[in-house]
mmCIF file of the protein (N, C-alpha, C, O) and its ligand, coordinates in Angstrom:
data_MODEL
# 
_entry.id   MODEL 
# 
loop_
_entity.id 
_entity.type 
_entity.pdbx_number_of_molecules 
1 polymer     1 
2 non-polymer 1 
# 
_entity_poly.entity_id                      1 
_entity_poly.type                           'polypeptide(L)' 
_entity_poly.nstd_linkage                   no 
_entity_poly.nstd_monomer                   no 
_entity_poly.pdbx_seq_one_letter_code       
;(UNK)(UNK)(UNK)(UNK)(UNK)(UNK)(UNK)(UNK)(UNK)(UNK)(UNK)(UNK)(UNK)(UNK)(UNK)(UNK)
(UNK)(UNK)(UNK)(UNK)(UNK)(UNK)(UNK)(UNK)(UNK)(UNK)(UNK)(UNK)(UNK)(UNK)(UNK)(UNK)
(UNK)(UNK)(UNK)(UNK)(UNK)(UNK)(UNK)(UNK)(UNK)(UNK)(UNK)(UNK)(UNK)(UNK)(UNK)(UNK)
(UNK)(UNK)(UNK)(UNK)(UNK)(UNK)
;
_entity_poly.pdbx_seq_one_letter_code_can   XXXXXXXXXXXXXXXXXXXXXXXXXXXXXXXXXXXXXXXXXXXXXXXXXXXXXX 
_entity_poly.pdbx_strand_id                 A 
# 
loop_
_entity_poly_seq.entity_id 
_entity_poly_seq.num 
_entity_poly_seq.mon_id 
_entity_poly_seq.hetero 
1 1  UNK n 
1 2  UNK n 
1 3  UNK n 
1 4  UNK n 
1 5  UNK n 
1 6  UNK n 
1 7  UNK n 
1 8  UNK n 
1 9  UNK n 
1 10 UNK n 
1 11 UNK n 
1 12 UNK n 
1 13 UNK n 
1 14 UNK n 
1 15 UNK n 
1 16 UNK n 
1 17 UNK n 
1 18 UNK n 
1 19 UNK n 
1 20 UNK n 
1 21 UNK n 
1 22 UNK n 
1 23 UNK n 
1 24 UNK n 
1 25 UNK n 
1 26 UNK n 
1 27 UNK n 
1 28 UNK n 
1 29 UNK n 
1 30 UNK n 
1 31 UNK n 
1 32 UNK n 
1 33 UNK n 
1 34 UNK n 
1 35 UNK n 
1 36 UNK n 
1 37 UNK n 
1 38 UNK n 
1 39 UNK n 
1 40 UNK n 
1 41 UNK n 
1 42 UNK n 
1 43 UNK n 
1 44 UNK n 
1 45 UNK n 
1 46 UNK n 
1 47 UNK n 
1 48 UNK n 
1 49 UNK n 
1 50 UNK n 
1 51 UNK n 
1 52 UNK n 
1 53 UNK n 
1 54 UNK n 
# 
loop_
_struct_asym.id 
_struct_asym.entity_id 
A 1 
B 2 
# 
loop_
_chem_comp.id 
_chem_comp.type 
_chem_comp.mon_nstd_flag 
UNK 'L-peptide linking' . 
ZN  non-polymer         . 
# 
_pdbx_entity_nonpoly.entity_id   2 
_pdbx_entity_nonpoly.name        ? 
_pdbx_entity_nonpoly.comp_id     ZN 
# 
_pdbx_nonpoly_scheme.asym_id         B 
_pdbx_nonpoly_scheme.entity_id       2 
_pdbx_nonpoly_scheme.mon_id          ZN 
_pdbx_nonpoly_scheme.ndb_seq_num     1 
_pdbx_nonpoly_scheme.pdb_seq_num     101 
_pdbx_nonpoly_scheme.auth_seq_num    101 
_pdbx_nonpoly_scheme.pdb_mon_id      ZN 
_pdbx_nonpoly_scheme.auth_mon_id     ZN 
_pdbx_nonpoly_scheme.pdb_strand_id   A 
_pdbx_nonpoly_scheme.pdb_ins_code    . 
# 
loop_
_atom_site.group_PDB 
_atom_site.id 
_atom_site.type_symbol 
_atom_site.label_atom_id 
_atom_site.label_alt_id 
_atom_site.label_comp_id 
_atom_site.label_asym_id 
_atom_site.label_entity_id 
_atom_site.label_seq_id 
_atom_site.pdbx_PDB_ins_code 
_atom_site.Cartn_x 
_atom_site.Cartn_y 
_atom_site.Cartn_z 
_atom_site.occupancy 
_atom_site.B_iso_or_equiv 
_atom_site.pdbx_formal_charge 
_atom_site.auth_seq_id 
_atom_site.auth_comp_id 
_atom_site.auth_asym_id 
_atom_site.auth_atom_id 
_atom_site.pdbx_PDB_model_num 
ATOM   1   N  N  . UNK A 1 1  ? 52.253 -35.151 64.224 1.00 0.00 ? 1   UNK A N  1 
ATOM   2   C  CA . UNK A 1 1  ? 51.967 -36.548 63.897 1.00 0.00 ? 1   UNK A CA 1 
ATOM   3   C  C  . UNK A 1 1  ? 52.719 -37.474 64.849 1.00 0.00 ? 1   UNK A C  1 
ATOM   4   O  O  . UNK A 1 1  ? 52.242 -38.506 65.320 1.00 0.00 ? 1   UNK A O  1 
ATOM   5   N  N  . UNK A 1 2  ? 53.722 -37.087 65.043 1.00 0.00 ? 2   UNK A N  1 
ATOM   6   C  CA . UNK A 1 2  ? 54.497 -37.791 65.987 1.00 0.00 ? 2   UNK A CA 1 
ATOM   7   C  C  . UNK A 1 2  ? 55.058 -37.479 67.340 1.00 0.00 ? 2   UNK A C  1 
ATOM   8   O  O  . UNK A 1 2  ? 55.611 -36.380 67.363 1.00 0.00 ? 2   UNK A O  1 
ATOM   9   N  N  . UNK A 1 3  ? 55.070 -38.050 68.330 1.00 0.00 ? 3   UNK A N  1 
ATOM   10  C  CA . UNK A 1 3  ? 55.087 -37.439 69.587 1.00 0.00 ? 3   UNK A CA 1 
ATOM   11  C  C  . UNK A 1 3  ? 56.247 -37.433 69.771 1.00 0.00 ? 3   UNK A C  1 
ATOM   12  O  O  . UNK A 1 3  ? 56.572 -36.443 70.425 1.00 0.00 ? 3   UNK A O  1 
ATOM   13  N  N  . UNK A 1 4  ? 57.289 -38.242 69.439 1.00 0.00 ? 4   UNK A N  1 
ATOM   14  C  CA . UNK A 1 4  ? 58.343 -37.997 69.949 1.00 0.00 ? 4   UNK A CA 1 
ATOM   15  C  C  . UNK A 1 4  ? 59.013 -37.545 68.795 1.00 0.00 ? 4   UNK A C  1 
ATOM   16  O  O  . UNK A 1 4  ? 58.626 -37.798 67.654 1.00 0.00 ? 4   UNK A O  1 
ATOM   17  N  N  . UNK A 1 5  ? 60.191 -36.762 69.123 1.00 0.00 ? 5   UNK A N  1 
ATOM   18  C  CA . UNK A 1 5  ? 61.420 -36.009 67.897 1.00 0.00 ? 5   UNK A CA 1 
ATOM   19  C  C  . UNK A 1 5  ? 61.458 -36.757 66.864 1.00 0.00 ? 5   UNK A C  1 
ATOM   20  O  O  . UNK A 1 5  ? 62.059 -37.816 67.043 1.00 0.00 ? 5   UNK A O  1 
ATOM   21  N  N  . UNK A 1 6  ? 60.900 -36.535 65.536 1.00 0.00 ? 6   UNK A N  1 
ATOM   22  C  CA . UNK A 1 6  ? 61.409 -37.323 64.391 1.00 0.00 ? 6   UNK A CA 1 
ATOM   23  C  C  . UNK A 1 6  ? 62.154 -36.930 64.031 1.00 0.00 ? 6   UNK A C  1 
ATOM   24  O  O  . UNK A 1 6  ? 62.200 -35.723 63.793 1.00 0.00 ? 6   UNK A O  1 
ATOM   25  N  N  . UNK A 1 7  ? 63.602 -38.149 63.692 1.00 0.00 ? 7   UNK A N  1 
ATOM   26  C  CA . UNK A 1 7  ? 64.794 -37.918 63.524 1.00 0.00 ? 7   UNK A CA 1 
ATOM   27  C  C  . UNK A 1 7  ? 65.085 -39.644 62.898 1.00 0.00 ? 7   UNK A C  1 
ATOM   28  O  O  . UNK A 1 7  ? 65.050 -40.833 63.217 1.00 0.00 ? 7   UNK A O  1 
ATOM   29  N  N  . UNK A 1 8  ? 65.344 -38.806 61.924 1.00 0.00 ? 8   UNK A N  1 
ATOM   30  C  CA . UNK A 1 8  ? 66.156 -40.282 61.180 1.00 0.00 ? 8   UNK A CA 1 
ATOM   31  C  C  . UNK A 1 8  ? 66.982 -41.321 61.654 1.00 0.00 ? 8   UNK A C  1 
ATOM   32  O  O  . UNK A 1 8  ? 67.949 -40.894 62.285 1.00 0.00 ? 8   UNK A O  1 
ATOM   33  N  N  . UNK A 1 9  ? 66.906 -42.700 61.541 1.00 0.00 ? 9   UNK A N  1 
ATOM   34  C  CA . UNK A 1 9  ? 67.176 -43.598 62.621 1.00 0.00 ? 9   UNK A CA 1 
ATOM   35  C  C  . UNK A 1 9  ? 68.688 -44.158 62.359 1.00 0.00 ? 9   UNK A C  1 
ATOM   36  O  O  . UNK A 1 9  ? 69.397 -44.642 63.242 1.00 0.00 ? 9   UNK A O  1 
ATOM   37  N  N  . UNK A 1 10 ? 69.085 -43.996 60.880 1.00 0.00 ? 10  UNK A N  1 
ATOM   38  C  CA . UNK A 1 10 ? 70.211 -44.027 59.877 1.00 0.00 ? 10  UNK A CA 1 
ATOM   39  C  C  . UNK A 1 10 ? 71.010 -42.652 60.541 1.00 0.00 ? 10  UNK A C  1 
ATOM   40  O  O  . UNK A 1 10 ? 71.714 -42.674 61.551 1.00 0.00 ? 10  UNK A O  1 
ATOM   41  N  N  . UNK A 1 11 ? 70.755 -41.656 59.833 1.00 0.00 ? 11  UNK A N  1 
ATOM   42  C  CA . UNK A 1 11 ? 71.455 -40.789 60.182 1.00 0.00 ? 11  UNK A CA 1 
ATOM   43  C  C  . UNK A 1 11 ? 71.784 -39.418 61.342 1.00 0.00 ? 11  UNK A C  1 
ATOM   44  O  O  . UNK A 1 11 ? 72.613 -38.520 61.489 1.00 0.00 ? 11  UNK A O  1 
ATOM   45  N  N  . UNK A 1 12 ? 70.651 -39.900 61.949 1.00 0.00 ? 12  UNK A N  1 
ATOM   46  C  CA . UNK A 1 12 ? 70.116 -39.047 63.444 1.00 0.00 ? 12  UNK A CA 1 
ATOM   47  C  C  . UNK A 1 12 ? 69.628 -37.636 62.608 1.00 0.00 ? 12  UNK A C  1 
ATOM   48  O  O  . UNK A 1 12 ? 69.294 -36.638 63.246 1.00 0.00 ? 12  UNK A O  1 
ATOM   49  N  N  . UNK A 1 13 ? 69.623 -37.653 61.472 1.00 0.00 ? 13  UNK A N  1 
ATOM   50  C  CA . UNK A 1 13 ? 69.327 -35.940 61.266 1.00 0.00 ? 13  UNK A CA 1 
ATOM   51  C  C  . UNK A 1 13 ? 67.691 -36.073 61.782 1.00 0.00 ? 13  UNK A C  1 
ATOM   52  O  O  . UNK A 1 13 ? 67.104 -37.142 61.950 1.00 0.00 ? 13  UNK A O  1 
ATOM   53  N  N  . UNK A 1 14 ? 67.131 -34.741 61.983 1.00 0.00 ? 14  UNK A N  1 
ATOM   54  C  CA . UNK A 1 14 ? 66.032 -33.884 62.525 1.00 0.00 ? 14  UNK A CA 1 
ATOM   55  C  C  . UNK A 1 14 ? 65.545 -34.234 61.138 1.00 0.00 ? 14  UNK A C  1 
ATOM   56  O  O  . UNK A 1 14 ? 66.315 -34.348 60.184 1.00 0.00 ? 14  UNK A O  1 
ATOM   57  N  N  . UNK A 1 15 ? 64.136 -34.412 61.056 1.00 0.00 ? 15  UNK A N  1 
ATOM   58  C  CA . UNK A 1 15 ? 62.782 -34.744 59.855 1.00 0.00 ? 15  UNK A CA 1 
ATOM   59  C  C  . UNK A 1 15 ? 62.302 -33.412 60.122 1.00 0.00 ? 15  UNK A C  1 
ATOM   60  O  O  . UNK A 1 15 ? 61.606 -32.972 61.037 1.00 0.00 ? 15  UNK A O  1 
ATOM   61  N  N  . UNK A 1 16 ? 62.950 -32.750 58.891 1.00 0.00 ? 16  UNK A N  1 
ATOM   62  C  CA . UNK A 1 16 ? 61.933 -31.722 58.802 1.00 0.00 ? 16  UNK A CA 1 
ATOM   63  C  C  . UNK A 1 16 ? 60.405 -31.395 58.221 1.00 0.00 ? 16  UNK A C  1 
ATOM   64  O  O  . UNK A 1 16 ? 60.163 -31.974 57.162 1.00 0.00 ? 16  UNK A O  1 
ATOM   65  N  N  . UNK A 1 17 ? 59.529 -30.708 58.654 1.00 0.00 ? 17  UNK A N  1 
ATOM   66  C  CA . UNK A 1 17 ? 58.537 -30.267 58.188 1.00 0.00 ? 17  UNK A CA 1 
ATOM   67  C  C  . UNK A 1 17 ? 58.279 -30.297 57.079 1.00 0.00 ? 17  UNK A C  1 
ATOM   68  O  O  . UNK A 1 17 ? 59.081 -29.655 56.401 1.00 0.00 ? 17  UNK A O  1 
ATOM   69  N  N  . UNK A 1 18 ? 57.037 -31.039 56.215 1.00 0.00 ? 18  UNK A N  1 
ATOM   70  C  CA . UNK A 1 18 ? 57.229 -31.845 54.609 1.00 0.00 ? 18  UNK A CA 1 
ATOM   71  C  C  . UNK A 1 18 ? 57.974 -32.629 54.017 1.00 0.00 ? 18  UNK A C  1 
ATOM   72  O  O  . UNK A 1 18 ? 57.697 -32.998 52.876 1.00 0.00 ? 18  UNK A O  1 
ATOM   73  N  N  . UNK A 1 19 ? 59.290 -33.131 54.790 1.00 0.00 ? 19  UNK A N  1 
ATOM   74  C  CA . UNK A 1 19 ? 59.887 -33.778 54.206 1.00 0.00 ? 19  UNK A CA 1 
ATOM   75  C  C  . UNK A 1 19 ? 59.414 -34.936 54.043 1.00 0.00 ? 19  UNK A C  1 
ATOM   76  O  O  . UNK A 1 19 ? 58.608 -35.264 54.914 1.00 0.00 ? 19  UNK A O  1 
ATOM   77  N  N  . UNK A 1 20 ? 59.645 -35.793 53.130 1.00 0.00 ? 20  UNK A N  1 
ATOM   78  C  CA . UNK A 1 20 ? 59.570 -37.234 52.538 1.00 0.00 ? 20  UNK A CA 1 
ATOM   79  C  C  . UNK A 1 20 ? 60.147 -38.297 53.528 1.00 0.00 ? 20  UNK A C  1 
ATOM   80  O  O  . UNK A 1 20 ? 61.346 -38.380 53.262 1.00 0.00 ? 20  UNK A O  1 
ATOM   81  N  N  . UNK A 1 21 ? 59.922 -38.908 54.262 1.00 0.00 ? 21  UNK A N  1 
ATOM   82  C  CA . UNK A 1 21 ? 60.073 -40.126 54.958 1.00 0.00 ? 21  UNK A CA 1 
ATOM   83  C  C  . UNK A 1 21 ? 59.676 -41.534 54.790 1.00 0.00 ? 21  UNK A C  1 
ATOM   84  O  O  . UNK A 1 21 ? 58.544 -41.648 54.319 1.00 0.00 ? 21  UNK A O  1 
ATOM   85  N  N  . UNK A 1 22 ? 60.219 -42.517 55.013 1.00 0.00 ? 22  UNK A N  1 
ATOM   86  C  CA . UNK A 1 22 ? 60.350 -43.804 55.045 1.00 0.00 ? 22  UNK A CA 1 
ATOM   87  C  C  . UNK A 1 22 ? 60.243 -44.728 56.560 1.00 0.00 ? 22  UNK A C  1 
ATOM   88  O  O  . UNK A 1 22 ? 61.215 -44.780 57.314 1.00 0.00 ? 22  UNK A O  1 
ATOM   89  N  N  . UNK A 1 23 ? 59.437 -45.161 56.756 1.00 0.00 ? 23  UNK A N  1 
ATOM   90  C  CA . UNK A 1 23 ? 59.198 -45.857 57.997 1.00 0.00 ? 23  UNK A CA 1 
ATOM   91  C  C  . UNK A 1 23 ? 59.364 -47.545 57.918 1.00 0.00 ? 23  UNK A C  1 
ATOM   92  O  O  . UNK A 1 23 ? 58.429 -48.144 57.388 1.00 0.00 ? 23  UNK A O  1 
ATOM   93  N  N  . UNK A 1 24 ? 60.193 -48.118 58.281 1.00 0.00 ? 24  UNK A N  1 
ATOM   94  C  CA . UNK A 1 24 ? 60.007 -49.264 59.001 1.00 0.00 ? 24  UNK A CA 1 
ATOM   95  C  C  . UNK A 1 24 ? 60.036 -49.676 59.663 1.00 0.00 ? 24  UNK A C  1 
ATOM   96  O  O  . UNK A 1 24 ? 60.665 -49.315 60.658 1.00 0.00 ? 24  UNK A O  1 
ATOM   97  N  N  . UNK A 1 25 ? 59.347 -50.760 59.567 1.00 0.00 ? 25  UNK A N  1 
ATOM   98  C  CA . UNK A 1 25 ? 58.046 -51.055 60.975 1.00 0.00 ? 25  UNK A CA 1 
ATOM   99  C  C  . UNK A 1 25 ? 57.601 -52.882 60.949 1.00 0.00 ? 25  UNK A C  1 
ATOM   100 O  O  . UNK A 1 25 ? 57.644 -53.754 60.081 1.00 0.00 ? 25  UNK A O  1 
ATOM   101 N  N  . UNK A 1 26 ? 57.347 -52.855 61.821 1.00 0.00 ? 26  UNK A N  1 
ATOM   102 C  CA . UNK A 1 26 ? 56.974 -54.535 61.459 1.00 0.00 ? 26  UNK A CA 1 
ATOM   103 C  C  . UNK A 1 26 ? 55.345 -54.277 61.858 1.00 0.00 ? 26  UNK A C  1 
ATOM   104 O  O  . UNK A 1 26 ? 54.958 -53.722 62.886 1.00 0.00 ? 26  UNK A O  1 
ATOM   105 N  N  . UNK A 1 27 ? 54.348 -54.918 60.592 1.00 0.00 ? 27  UNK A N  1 
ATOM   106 C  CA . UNK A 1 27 ? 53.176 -55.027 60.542 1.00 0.00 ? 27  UNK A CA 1 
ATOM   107 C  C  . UNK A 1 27 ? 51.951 -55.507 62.084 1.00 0.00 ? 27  UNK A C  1 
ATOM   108 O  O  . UNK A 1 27 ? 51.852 -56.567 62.702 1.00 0.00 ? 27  UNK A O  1 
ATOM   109 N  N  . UNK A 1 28 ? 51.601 -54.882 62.157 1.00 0.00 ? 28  UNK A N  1 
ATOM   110 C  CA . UNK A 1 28 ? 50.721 -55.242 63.717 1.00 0.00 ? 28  UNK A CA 1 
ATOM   111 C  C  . UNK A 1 28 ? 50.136 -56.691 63.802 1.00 0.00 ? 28  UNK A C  1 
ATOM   112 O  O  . UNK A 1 28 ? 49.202 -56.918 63.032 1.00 0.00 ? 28  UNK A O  1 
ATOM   113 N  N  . UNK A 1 29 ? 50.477 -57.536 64.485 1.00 0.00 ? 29  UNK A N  1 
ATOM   114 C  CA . UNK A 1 29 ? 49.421 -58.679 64.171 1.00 0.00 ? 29  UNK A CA 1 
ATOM   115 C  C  . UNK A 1 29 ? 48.237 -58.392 63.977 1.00 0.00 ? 29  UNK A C  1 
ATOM   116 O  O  . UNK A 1 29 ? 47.624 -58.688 62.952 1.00 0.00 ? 29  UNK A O  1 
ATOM   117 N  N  . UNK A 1 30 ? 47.646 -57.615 65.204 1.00 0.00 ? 30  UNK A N  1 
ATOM   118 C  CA . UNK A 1 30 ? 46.207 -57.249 65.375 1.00 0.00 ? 30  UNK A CA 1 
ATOM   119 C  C  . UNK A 1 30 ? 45.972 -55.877 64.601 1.00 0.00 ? 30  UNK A C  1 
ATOM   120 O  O  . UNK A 1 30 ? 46.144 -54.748 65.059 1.00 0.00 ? 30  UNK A O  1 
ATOM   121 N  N  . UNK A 1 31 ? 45.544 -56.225 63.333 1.00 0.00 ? 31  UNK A N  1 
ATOM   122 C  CA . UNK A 1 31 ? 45.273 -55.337 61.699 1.00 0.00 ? 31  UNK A CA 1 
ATOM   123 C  C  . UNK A 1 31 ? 44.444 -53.956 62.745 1.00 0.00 ? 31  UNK A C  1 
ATOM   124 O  O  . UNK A 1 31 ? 43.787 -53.938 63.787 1.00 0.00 ? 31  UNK A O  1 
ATOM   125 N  N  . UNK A 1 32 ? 44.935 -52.932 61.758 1.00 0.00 ? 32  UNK A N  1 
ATOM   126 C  CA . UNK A 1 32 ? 43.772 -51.463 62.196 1.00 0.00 ? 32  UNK A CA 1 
ATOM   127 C  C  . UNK A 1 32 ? 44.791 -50.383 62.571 1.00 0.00 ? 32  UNK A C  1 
ATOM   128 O  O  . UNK A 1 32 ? 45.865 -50.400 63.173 1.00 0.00 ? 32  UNK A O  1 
ATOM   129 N  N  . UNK A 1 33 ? 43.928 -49.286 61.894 1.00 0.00 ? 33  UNK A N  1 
ATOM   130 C  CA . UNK A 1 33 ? 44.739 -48.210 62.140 1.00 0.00 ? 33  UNK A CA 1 
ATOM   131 C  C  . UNK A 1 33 ? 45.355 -47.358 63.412 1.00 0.00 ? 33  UNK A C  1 
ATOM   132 O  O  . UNK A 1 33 ? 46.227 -46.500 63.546 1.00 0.00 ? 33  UNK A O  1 
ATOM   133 N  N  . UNK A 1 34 ? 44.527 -47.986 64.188 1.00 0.00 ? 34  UNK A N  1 
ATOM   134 C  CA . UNK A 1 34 ? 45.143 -47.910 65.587 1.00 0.00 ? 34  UNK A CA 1 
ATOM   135 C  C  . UNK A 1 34 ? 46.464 -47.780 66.339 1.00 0.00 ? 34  UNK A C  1 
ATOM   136 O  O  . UNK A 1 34 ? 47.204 -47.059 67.008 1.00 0.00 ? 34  UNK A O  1 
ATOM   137 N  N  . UNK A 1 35 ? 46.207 -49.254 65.639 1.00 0.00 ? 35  UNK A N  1 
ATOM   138 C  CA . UNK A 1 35 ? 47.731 -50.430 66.459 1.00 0.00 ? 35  UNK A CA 1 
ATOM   139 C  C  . UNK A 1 35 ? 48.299 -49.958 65.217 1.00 0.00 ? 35  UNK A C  1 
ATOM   140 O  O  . UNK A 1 35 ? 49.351 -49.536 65.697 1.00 0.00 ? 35  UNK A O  1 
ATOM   141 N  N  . UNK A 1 36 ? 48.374 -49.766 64.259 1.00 0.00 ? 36  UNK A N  1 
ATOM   142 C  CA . UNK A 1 36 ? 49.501 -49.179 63.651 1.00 0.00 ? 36  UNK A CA 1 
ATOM   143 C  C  . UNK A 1 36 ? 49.860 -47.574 63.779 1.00 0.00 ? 36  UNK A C  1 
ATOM   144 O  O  . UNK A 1 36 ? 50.917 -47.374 63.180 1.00 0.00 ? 36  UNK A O  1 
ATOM   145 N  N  . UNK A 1 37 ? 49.369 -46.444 64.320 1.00 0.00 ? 37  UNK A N  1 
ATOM   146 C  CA . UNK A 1 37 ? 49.834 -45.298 64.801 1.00 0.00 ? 37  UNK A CA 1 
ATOM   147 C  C  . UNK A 1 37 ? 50.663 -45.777 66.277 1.00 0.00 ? 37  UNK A C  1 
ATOM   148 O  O  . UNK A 1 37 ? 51.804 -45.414 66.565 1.00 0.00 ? 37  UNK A O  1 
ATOM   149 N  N  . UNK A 1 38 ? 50.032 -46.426 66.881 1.00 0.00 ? 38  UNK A N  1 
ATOM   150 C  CA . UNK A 1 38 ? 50.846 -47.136 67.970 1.00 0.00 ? 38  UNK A CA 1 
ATOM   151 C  C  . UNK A 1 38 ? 52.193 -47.707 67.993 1.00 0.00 ? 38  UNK A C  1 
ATOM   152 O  O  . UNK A 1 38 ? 53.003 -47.561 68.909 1.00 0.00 ? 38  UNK A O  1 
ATOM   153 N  N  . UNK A 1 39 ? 52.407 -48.511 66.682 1.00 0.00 ? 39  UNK A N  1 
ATOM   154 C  CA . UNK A 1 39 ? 53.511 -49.220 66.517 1.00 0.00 ? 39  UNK A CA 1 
ATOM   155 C  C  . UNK A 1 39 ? 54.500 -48.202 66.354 1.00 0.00 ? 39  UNK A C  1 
ATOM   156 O  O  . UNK A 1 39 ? 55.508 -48.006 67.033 1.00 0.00 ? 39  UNK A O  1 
ATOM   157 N  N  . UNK A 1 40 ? 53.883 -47.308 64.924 1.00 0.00 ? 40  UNK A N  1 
ATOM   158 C  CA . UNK A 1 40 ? 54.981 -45.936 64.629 1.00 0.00 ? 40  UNK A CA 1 
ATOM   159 C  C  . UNK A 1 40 ? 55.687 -45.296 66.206 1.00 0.00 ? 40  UNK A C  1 
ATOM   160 O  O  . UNK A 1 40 ? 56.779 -44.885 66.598 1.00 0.00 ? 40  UNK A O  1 
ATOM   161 N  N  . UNK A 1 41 ? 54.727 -45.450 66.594 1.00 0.00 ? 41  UNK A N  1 
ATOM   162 C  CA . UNK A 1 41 ? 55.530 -44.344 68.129 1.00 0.00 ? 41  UNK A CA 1 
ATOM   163 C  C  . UNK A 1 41 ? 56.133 -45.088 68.913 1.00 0.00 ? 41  UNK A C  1 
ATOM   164 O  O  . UNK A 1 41 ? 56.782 -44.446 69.739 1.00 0.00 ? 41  UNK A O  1 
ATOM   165 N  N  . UNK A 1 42 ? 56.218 -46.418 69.038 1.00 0.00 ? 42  UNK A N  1 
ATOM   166 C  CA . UNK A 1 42 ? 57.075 -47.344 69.830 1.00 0.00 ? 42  UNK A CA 1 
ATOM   167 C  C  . UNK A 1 42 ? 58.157 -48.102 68.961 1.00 0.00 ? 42  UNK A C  1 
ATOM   168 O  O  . UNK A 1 42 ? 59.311 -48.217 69.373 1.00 0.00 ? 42  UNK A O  1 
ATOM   169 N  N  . UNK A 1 43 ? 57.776 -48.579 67.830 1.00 0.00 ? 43  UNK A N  1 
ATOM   170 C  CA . UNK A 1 43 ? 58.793 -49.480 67.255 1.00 0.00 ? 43  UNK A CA 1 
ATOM   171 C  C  . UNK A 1 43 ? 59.205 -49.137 65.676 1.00 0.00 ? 43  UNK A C  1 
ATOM   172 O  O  . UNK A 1 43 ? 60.075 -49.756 65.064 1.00 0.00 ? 43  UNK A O  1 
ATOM   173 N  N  . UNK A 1 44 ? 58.568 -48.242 65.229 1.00 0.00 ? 44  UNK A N  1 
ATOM   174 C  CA . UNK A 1 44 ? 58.412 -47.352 63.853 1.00 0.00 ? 44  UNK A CA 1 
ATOM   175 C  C  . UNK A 1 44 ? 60.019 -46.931 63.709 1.00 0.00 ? 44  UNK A C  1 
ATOM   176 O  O  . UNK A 1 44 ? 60.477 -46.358 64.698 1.00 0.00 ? 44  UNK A O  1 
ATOM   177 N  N  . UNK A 1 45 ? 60.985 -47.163 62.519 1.00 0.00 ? 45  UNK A N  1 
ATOM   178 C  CA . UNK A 1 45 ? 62.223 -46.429 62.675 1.00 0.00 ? 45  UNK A CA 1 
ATOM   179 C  C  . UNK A 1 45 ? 61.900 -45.402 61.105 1.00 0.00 ? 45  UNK A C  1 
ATOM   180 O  O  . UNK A 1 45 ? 61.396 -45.676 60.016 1.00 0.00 ? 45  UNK A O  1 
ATOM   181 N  N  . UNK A 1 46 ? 62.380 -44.388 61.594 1.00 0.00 ? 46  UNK A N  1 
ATOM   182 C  CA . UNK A 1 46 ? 62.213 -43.490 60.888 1.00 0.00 ? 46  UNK A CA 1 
ATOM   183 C  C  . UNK A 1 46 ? 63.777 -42.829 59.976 1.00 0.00 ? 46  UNK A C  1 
ATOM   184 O  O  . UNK A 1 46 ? 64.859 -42.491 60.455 1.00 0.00 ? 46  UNK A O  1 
ATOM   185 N  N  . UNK A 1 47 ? 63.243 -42.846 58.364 1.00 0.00 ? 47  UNK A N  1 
ATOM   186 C  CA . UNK A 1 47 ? 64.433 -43.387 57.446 1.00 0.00 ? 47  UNK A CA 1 
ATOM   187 C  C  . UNK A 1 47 ? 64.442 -42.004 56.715 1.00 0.00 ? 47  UNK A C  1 
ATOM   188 O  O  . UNK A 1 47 ? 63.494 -42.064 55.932 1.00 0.00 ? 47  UNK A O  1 
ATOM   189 N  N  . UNK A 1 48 ? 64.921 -41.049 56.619 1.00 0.00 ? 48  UNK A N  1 
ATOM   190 C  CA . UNK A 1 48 ? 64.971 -39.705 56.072 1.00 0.00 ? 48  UNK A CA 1 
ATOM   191 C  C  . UNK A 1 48 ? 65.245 -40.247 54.373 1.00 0.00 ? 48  UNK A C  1 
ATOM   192 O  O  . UNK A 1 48 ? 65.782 -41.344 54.216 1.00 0.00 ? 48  UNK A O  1 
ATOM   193 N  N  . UNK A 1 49 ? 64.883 -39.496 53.265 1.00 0.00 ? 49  UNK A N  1 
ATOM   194 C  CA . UNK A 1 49 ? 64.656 -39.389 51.814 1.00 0.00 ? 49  UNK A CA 1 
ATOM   195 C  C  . UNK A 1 49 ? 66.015 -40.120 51.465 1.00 0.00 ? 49  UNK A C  1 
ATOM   196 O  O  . UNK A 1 49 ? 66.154 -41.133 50.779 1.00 0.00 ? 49  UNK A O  1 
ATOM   197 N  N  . UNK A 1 50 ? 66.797 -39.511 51.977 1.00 0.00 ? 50  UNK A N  1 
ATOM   198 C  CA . UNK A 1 50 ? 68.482 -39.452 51.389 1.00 0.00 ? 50  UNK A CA 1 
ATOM   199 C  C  . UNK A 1 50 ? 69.346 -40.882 51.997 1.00 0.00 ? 50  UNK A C  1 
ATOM   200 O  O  . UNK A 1 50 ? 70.229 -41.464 51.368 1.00 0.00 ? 50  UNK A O  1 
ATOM   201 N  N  . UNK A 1 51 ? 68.857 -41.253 53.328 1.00 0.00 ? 51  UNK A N  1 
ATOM   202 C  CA . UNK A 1 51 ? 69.352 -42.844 53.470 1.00 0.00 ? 51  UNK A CA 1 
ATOM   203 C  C  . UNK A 1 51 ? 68.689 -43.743 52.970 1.00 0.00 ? 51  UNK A C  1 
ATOM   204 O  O  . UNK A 1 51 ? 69.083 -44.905 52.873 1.00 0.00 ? 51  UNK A O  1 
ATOM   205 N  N  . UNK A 1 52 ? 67.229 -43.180 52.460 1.00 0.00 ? 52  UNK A N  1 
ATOM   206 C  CA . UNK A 1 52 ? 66.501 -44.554 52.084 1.00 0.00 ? 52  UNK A CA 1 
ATOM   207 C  C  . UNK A 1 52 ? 67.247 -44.772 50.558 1.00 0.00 ? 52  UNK A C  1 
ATOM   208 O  O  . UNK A 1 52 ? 67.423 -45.960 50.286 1.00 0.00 ? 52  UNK A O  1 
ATOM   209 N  N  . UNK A 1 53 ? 67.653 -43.913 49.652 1.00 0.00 ? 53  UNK A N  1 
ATOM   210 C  CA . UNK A 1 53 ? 68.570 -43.969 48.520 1.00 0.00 ? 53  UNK A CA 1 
ATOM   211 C  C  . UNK A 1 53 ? 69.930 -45.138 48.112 1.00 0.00 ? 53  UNK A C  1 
ATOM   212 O  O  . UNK A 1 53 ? 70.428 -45.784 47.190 1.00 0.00 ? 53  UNK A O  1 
ATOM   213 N  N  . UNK A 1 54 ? 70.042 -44.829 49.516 1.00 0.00 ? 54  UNK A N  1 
ATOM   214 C  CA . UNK A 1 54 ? 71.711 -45.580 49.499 1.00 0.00 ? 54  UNK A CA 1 
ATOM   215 C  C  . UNK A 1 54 ? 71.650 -47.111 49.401 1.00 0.00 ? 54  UNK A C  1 
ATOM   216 O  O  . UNK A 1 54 ? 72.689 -47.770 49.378 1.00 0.00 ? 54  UNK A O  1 
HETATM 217 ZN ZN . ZN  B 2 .  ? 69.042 -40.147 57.190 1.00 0.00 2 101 ZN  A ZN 1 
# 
């Protein structure tokens, strides 16, 4: 799903395989599923189960 290493942006750990993740992201101006797989891979921070808790 993701091209580059998903790794939690909080805690640098490695996203493992099924795990539960949390992404934030700031909404695309220009709406569509596109520009939002796009955004994930450039500006998407990726929040592992256990920091999104805290
Ligand atoms: Zn984390």
């Amino acid at each position: 799903m993701f091209k580059i290493t998903p790794q939690c942006s909080v805690c640098k750990k490695e996203i493992q395989a099924n795990e539960e993740i949390f992404v934030k992201m700031r909404y695309p101006e220009s709406k569509g599923m596109t520009e939002i797989k796009a955004f994930l891979q450039y500006q998407g921070k990726i929040i592992c189960n256990e920091c999104n808790e805290k």
